[in-house]
N, C-alpha and C positions, 0 to 999 in steps of 0.2 A: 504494500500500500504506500504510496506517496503521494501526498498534498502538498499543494500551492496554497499556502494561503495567504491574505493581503485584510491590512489592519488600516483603517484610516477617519476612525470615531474622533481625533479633534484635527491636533497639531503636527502629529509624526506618521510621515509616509512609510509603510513595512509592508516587506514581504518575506514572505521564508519557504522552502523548501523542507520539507523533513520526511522521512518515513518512519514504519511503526516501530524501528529497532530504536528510536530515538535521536539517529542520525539525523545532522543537520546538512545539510548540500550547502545552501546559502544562505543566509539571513541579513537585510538589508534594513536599516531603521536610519529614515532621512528626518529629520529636526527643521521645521523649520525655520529660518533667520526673519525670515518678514513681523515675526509678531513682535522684535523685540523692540521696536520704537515706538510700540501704541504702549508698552506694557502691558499685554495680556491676547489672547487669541481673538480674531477677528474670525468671525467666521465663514466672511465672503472671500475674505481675502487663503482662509485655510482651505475651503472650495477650490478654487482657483489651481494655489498652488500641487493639490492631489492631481489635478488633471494635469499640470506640467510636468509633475516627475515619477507621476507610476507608471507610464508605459515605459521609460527610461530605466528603471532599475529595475522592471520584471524582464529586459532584455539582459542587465548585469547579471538578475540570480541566475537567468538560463543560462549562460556564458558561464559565469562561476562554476558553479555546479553539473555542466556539462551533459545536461540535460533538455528533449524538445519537449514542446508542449506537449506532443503526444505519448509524452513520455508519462505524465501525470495520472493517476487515477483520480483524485478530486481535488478540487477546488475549493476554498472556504477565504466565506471573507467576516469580517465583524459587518452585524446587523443591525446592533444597539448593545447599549443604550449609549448615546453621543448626540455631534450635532449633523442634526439632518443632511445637510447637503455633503460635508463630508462620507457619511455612510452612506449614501446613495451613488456616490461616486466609487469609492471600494465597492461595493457587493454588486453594481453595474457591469465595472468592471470584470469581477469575476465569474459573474453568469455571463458575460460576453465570452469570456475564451473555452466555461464549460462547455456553449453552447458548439463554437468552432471544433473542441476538441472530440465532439460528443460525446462527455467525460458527466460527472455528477457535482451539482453544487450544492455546497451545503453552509445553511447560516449559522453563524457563531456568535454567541453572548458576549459580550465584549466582559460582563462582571466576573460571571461562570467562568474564564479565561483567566482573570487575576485569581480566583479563588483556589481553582485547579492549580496554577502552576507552580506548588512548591512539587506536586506531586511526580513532576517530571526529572529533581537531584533530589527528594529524600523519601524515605520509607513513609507510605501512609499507615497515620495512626488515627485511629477517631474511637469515640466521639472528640472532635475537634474544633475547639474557637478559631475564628478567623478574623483579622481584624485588618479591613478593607480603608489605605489611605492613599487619595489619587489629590488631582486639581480638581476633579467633580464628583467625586462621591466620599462620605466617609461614613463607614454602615460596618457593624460586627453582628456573624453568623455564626448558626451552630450549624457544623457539618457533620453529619451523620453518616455520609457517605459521599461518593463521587457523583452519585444519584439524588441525594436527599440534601437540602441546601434551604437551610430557615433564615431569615432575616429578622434579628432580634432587636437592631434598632439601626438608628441613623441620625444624620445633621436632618436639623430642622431650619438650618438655614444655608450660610458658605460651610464648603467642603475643607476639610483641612490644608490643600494643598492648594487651592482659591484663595485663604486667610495668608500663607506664606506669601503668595504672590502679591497680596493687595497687602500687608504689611512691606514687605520691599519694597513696593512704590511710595510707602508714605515715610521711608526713609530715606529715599532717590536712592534704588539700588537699582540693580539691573533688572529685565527679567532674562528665565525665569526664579523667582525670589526665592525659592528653598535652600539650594545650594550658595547662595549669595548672604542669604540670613546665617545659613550654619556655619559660614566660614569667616565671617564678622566677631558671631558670640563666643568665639574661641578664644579669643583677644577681651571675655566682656565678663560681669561680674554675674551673674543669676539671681542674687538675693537685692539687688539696688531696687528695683519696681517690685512691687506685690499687685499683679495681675488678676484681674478675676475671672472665675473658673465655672460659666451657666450651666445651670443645669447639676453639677459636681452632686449635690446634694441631694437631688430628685431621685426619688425610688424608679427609677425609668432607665434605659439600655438607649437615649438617644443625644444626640449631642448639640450645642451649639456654639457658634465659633462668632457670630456680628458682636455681641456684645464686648467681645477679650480684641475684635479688631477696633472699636469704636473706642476702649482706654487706652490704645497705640496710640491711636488719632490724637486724641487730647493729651496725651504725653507729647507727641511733636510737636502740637502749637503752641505747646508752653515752656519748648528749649529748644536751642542750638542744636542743628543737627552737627556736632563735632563728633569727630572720632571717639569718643570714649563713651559719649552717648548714644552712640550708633551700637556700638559691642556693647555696652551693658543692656540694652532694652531688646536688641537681639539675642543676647542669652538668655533675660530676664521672659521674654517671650517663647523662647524655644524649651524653659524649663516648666512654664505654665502647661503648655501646651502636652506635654510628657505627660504632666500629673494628671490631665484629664486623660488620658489616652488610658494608662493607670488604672485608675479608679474605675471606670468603666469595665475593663477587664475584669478586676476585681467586683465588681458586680454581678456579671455573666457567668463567670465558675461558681457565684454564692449562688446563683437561683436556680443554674442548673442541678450544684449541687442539692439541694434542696425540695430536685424533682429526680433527685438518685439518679443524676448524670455522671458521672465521673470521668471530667476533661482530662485527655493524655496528650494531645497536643495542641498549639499555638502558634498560629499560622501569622507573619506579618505580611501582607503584600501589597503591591499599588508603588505607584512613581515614589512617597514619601517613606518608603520603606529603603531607600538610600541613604537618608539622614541617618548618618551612624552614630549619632547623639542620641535619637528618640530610640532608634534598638535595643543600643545597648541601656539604656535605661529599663525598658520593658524587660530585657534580661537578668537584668540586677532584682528585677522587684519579682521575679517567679524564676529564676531557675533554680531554687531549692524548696521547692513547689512536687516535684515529680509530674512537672510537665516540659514536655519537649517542645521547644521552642525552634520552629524553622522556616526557613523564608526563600524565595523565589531564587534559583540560578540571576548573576547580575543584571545577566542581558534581558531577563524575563521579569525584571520591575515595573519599570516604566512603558509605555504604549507600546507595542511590537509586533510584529505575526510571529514568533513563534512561539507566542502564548496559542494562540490563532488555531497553530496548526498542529499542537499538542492536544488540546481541547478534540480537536477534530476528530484525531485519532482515539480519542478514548469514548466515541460514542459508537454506537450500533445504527451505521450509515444505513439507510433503505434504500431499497432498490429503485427508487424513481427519485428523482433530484428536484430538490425544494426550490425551480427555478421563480415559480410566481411569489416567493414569500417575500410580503413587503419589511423595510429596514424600519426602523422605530426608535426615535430618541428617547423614546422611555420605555421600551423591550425589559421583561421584565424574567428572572430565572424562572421555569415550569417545573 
């Protein structure tokens, strides 16, 4: 079995090659540069750019990987949940070459993708928490299987990795603000702001992130963006941010425990599972818990196909190909 699959739910154009041994042929993830002077993704402009560079790099993964189209047994592109015209241009895409190749398409959960993919470098163990943090979603599940996939809560407002970014603009950083925030607070104190934590208190599994950006807000306009205030409010932010992540966790294993669940492992994945600040944090506060804590291969953090095409493989393809299934910015796991 080999799949082509192609990822294109916001900002990063992806394609990847892989078959069912785990083997990767190619794997191609294009970033785009256009969003960095708006500070944040545009979505016409994310449109746009898809259609300039996926027919370009699925001519590289075939050259790489030394493989024709007819070489493929399926296709797979992400479906949802993202933004529309991006995913209509992926999965267009890819039912165009099933269609050439007379090959089978198959659509792909773009979440059910992050959720999956630790399972492709570590042993699956479950019952399993997973704790989902991208630019747009920030939501923890109980996975019971590669099959059975709960959503026990979620932001009720910005996504974790939305707040990074919309905090690095309000301290003129680059985008995108995550890696830009984490590498500031290294140089910065953590305990100088006491930031606040919604939600922290509420007997609820969901989270909120405007409020903890809106005392950023008012901390900049009542200082000097100087150097030292730039790293203390960025660590002093990025340790806030940990505790809720934290406590929530701790939440999730008390109710599941409670419903005689007993978690064996902890799943981090999504683009903000690179901050090797909030990791290793989350590791400090359970790993003498007797729970296994593990996280995506690096290349399968952030936006990708070969999350895409992992996913793919681990489902039970049918024998007619899902060409008419429409793409969906709020596709939701079945």
């Amino acid at each position: 079995m080999l799949v082509f699959a192609i990822e294109t739910s916001c900002d990063e154009t992806s394609v990847c090659i892989m078959d069912k041994n785990k083997h990767i042929y190619s794997h191609i993830v294009f970033t785009q540069e256009t969003h960095k002077k708006h500070g944040g993704v545009v979505p016409e402009l994310a449109s746009r750019a898809h259609l300039e560079i996926l027919q370009n790099i699925t001519l590289s993964a075939l050259k790489e990987s030394r493989k024709k189209i007819s070489d493929i047994d399926v296709f797979a592109a992400t479906c949802g949940p993202g933004l529309i015209g991006p995913l209509l241009i992926g999965s267009t895409f890819a039912k165009s070459l099933a269609i050439g190749a007379n090959k089978k398409f198959v659509p792909i959960n773009h979440i059910e993708s992050h959720i999956l993919s630790p399972t492709y470098n570590n042993l699956e163990e479950y019952p399993q928490v997973c704790l989902l943090l991208t630019g747009g979603h920030t939501e923890i599940y109980h996975v019971k299987s590669k099959k059975n996939i709960v959503l026990l809560g979620e932001t009720l407002d910005d996504a974790v990795g939305e707040t990074f970014d919309k905090v690095a603009k309000l301290l003129c950083l680059r985008y995108p603000g995550g890696p830009e925030i984490e590498k500031k607070a290294l140089g910065g104190n953590e305990t100088v702001y006491d930031l606040p934590m919604p939600l922290i208190n509420e007997d609820n599994l969901d989270f909120s992130f405007s409020g903890l950006k809106t005392a950023v807000n008012h901390l900049v306009k009542k200082n000097n963006l100087s150097t030292k205030f730039i790293a203390d409010l960025s660590a002093s932010f990025q340790f806030c941010v940990s505790k809720i992540l934290i406590k929530k966790i701790e939440k999730t294993i008390k109710k599941l425990s409670d419903k005689s669940v007993i978690v064996k492992s902890l799943s981090v994945v999504g683009g903000v599972s690179n901050n090797k600040y909030i990791c290793d944090k989350i590791k400090d506060a359970f790993q003498n818990q007797n729970i296994n804590i593990i996280h995506p291969a690096k290349e399968m953090r952030s936006d990708n196909a070969a999350m895409i095409a992992w996913n793919c493989l681990n489902k039970n393809i049918k024998s007619s190909s899902d060409l008419y299934f429409k793409a969906s910015p709020r596709l939701s796991i079945k």
